[in-house]
N, C-alpha and C positions, 0 to 999 in steps of 0.2 A: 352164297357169298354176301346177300344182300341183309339175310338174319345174324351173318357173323357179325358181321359191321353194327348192325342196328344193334344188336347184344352186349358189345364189347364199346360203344357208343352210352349204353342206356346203363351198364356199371362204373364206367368213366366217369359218369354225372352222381350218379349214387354213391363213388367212394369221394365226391370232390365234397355233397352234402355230410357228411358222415367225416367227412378230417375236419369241418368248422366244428363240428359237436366236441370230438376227442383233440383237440387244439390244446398241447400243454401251455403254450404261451400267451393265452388269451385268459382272460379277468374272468373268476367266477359270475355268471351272471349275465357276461356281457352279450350272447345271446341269443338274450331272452327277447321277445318283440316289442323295440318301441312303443311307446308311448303315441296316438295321434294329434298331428299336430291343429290344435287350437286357433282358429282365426276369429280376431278381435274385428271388431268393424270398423271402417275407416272413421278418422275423426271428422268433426265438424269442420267444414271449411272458415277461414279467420276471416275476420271481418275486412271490406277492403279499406285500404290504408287512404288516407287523402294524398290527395296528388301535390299539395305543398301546406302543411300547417304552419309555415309561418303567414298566412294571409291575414288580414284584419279586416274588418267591416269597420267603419270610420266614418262613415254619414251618408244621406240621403235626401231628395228631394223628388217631387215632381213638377212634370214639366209638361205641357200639352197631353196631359194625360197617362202618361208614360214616369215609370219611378226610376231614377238614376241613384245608381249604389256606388258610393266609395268605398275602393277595397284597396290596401295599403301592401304591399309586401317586402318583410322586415328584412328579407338577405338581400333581394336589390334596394332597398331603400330608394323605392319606387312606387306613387300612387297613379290609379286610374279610375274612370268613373265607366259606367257596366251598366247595359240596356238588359231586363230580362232577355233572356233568348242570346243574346250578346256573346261573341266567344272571344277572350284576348289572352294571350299565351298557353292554353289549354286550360282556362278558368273561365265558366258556361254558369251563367245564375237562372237558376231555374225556376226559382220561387221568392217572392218579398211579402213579407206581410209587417202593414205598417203600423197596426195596433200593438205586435208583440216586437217589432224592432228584427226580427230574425230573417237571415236568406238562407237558401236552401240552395245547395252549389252542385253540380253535375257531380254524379260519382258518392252520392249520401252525404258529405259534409255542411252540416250547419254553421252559421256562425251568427252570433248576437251583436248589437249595438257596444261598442266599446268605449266606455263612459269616459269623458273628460276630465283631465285634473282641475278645470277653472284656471288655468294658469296662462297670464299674459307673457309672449316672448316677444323680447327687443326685435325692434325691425331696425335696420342701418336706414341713417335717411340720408337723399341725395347730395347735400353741401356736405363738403367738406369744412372742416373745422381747425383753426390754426390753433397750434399747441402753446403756441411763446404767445405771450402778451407782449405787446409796443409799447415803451418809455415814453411817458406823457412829455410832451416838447419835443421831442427827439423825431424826425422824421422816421420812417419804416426802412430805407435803404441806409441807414446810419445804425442801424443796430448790429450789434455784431450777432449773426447768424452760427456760427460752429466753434467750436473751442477747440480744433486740431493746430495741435501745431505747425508750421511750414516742415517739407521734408527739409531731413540736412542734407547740406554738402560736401562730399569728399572728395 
């Protein structure tokens, strides 16, 4: 019983091989054995992005020993000054060298000295300033102050 089965089992599989061969509805060719497939090597991993390039490097000094970096950033239009080692908003200066002007920021990003235009901006100063000039002779509460005319009446 057990070689019937195994027989009638082992020609089952042998005609199911043998109907892909003689397949009228199957593409000359199609099959024939694939082709293996080709693995490419992963790419290089990209470089890491900076964590904000609109930052600017805007000036420097020191101070008891210690070099303080202004670094400007342009979407908050918001400055602060940065101790090496120093971390404010996830911006960490790692490095300052004062010959070449350049910091070296957590995360690979450089940034250089950002040159000045020379240019002087208006400062507001604290008096104010009266617009109308005073009629010589005329006292100051005797000028007329507005040109509206009275509302009317209905």
């Amino acid at each position: 019983m057990k070689s019937l089965f195994l027989t009638l089992y082992s020609l089952g599989l042998l005609g199911i091989s043998l109907k892909g061969q003689n397949n009228p509805f199957l593409r000359p060719g199609s099959n024939s054995p694939k082709p293996p497939v080709i693995q490419r090597p992963a790419p290089p991993p990209p470089k890491p992005i900076p964590r904000n390039p609109n930052i600017e490097f805007r000036g420097y000094y020191e101070f008891e020993g210690e070099w303080r970096v202004a670094l400007f950033d342009k979407v908050k239009n918001q400055g602060f000054w940065l101790v090496e080692g120093e971390v404010l908003e996830g911006i960490e200066v790692e490095s300052f060298n004062s010959e070449t002007e350049i910091i070296k920021l957590k995360g690979g990003m450089t940034l250089s000295l950002k040159n000045s235009d020379k240019s002087v901006l208006p400062v507001p100063s604290g008096q104010v300033k009266s617009s109308k000039a005073t009629i010589p002779g005329k006292p100051a509460s005797q000028v007329k102050k507005t040109n509206i005319p009275p509302p009317r009446r209905r």
